[in-house]
C-alpha positions as CSV (number, residue, x, y, z in Angstrom):
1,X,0.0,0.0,0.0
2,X,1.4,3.3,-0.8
3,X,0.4,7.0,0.1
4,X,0.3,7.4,-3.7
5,X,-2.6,4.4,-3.5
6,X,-3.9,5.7,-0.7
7,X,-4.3,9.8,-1.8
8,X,-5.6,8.7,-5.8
9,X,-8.5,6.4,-3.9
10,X,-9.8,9.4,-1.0
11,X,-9.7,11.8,-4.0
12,X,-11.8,9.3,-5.9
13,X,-14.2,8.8,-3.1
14,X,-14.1,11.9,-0.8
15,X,-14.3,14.4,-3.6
16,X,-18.0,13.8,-4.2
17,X,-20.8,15.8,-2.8
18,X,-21.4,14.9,1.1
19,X,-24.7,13.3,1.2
20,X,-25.9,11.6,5.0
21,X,-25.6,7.8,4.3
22,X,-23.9,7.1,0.8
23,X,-21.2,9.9,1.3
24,X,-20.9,11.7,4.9
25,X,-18.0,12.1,7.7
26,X,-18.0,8.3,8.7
27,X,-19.3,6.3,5.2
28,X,-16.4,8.0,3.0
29,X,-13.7,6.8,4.7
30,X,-15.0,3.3,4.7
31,X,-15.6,3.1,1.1
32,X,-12.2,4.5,1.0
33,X,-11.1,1.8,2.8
34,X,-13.3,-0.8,1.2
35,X,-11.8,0.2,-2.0
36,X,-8.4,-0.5,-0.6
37,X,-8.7,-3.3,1.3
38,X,-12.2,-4.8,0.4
39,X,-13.8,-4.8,3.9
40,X,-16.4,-2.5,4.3
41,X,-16.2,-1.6,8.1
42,X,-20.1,0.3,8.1
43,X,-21.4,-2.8,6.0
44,X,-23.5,-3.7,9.8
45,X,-25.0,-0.1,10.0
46,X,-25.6,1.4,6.4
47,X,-28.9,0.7,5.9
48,X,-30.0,2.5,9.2
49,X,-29.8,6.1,8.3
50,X,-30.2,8.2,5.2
51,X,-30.1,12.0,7.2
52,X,-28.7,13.6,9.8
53,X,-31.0,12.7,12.6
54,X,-30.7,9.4,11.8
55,X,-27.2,9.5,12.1
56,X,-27.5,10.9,15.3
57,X,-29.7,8.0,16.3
58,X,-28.0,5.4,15.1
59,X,-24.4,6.9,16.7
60,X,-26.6,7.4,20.0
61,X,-28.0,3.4,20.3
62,X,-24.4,2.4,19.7
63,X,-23.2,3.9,23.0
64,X,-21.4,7.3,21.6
65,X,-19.9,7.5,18.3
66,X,-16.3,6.3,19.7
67,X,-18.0,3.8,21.1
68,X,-19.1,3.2,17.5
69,X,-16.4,3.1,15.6
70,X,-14.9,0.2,18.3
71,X,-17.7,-1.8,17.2
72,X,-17.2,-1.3,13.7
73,X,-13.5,-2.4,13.6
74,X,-13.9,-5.2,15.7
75,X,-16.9,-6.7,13.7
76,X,-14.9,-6.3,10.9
77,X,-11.9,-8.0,12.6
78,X,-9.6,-5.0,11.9
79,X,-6.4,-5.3,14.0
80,X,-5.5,-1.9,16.3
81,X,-2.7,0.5,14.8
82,X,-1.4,3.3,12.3
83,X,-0.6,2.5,9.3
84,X,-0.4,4.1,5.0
85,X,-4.4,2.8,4.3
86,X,-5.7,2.4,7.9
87,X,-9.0,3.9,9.3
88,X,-9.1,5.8,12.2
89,X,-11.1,7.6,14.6
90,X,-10.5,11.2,14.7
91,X,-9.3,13.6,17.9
92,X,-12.5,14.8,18.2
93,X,-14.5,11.5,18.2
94,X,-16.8,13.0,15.5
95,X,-15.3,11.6,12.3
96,X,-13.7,8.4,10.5
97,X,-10.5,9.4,9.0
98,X,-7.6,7.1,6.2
99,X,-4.2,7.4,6.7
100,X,-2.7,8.4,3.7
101,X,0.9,7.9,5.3
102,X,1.1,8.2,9.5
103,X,1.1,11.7,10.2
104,X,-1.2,12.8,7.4
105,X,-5.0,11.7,7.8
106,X,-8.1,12.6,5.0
107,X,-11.1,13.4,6.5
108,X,-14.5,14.2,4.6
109,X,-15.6,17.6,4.6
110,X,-18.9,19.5,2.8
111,X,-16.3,20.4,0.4
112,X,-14.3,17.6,-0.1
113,X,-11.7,16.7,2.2
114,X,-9.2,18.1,5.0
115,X,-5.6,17.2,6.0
116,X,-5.2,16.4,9.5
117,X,-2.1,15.7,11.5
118,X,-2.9,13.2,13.6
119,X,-6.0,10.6,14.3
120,X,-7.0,9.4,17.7
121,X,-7.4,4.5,17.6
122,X,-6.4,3.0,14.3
123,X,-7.4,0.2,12.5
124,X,-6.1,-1.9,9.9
125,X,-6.7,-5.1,7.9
């Protein structure tokens, strides 16, 4: 896996229009990942929201949206860590992020995506 890899495939996904569901904060970086990897870490919770609220709802009966995000990596039997490809859970606990190589994380954004330095739990295949 290379940065290279990693960048080409969170342009691909994380440049289209944000949309609750198919292309939001969390959903982007797992078809990022998906793409890369070919395990889809939401592939449990997709179907259960489709708008903000039901976001909301869905992060809520799942015991906090960290709490969430634990859930979803261990269903999907991801191993913990940081590493070029990897998903992780942002600083903030609001957002799933991809490592495009450690110390440079895309997150989705209304207008596409954002940098970040550094990513709170990692996960990888």
């Amino acid at each position: 896996m290379t940065p290279e890899t990693v960048l080409e495939t969170v342009e691909a996904v994380m440049l289209r229009p944000f949309e609750w569901g198919p292309c939001d904060c969390s959903s982007a970086a797992c078809d990022v990942f998906l793409r890369l990897w070919g395990i889809d870490p939401m592939a449990t919770v997709r179907a259960h929201y489709a708008d903000k609220r039901g976001a909301a709802i869905l992060i809520s009966q799942m015991g906090g949206f960290r709490a969430m995000a634990h859930g979803l990596a261990a269903r999907s039997g991801l191993a913990e860590g940081h590493v070029t490809g990897g998903i992780a859970l942002s600083k903030d606990h609001r957002s799933l992020l991809i490592c495009i190589t450690p110390g440079q994380w895309a997150g989705k954004t209304r207008g596409g995506f954002a940098i970040q330095r550094s990513a709170a739990w990692g996960w990888h295949a």
